[in-house]
N, C-alpha and C positions, 0 to 999 in steps of 0.2 A: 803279627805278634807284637803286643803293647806288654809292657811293665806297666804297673799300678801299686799306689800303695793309699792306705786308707790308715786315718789317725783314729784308733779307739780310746774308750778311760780305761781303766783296769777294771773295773766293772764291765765294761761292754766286751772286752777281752776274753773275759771269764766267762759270760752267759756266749762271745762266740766261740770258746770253744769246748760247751757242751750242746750248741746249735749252728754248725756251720749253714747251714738253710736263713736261719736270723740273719749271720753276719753276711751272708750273699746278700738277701734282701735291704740291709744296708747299705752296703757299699755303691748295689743299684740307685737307692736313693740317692743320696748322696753324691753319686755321680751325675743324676740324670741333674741332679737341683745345681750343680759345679759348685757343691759346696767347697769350704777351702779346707774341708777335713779329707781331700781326693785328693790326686793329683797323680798324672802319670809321664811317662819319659816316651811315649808312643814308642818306634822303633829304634829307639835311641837304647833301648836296656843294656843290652850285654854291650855294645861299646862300653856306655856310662859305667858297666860291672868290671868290663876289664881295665879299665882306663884308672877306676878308683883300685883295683886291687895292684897294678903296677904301680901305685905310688906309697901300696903299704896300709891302705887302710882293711882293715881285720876283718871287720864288722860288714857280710854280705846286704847290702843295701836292697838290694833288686831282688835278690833271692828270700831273704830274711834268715834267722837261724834255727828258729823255732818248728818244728812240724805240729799241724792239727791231727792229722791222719799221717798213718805210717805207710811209705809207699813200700807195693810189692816187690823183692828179690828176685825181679825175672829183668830180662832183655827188653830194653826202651819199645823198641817197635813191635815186638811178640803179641800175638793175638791176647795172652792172661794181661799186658798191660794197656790195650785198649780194654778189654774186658772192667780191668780195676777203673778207667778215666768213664767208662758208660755208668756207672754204678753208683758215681758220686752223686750227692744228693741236690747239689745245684752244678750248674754249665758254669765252672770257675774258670774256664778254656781251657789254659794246657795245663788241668793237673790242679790236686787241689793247693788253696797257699799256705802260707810259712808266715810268720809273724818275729818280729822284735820287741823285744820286753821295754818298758820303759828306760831301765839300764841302758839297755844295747842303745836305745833310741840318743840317752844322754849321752851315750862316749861318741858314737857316729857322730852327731849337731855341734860335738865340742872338735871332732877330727876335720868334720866341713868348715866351719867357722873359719880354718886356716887356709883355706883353698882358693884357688884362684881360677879361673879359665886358662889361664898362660900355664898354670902347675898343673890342668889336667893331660895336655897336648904338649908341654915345652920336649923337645925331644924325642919325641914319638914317629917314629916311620909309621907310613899308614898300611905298609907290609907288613907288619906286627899283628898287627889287626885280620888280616889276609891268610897270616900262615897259621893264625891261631882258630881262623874260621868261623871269627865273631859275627853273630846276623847283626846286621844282613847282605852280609858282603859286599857294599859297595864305597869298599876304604882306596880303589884306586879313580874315586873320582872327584875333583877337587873341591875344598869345603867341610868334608864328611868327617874330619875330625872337628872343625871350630860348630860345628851342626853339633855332637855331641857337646861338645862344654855349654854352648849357649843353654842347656836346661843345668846345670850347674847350681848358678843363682837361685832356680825356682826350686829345685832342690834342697838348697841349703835353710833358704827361708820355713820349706815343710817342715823340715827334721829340728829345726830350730823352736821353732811353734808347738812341734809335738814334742820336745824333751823342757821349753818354760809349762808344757802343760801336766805334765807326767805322763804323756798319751804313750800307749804302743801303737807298735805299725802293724798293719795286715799287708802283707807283700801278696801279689799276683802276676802273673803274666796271662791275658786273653787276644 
């Protein structure tokens, strides 16, 4: 399971979300080309999600805040929410994504700007991570916290790039 996020304009925003099928097939490009409008955190997401929300940042980064699609009112694993995940119109992996507005993109890039590798880990027991059950579970092996901060940087630089541009984010996890 990878986090991904993808820089659109507000234009391409708009046309994807009254065609999520387009903005799949973009993202695909886009990623197949390693454009620098992609970029993902591989297995590193929910670390990187909890790591930033314990230091207070608001703004879900990995997840995004925005829904395309409104997901169904049943039980995670229940046959109607496999049902709803078969139905979607492209393989977006787990579910379809979530998007940040250009806003959101500017407050998050101005919240990373201050951030450090040392401020995403200083303090942090890697049993946090363990009792909180963040994939991928492998916080009691040495490393796995400076493994998440080292995307940080590339991090900061996206959301940086996407809020001098006006871009929104398209957030995924596949």
């Amino acid at each position: 399971m990878n986090g991904n996020w993808l820089r659109v304009s507000p234009d391409e925003l708009e046309q994807a979300k009254a065609d999520l099928g387009w903005a799949y097939g973009l993202a695909m490009t886009r990623r197949d080309n390693d454009s620098d409008r992609w970029s993902a955190t591989d297995k590193a997401w929910n670390g990187l999600d909890f790591l930033l929300d314990r230091l207070g940042v608001e703004i879900s980064l990995v997840r995004g805040e925005e829904e395309f699609v409104e997901w169904p009112d049943v039980e995670p694993d229940s046959d109607e929410m496999f049902d709803f995940l078969d139905n979607l119109e492209d393989d977006w992996g787990y579910g379809p994504p979530s998007y940040l507005t250009p806003a959101q993109v500017a407050a998050a890039a101005t919240r990373l700007a201050a951030l450090t590798e040392d401020d995403l880990i200083r303090d942090v027991d890697p049993q946090e991570l363990t009792r909180a059950e963040i994939y991928p579970q492998t916080w009691d092996r040495p490393g796995e916290l400076a493994w998440v901060a080292h995307y940080l940087p590339d991090v900061r630089n996206f959301f940086a790039a996407a809020a001098t541009n006006g871009d929104a984010v398209i957030c995924w996890l596949d």
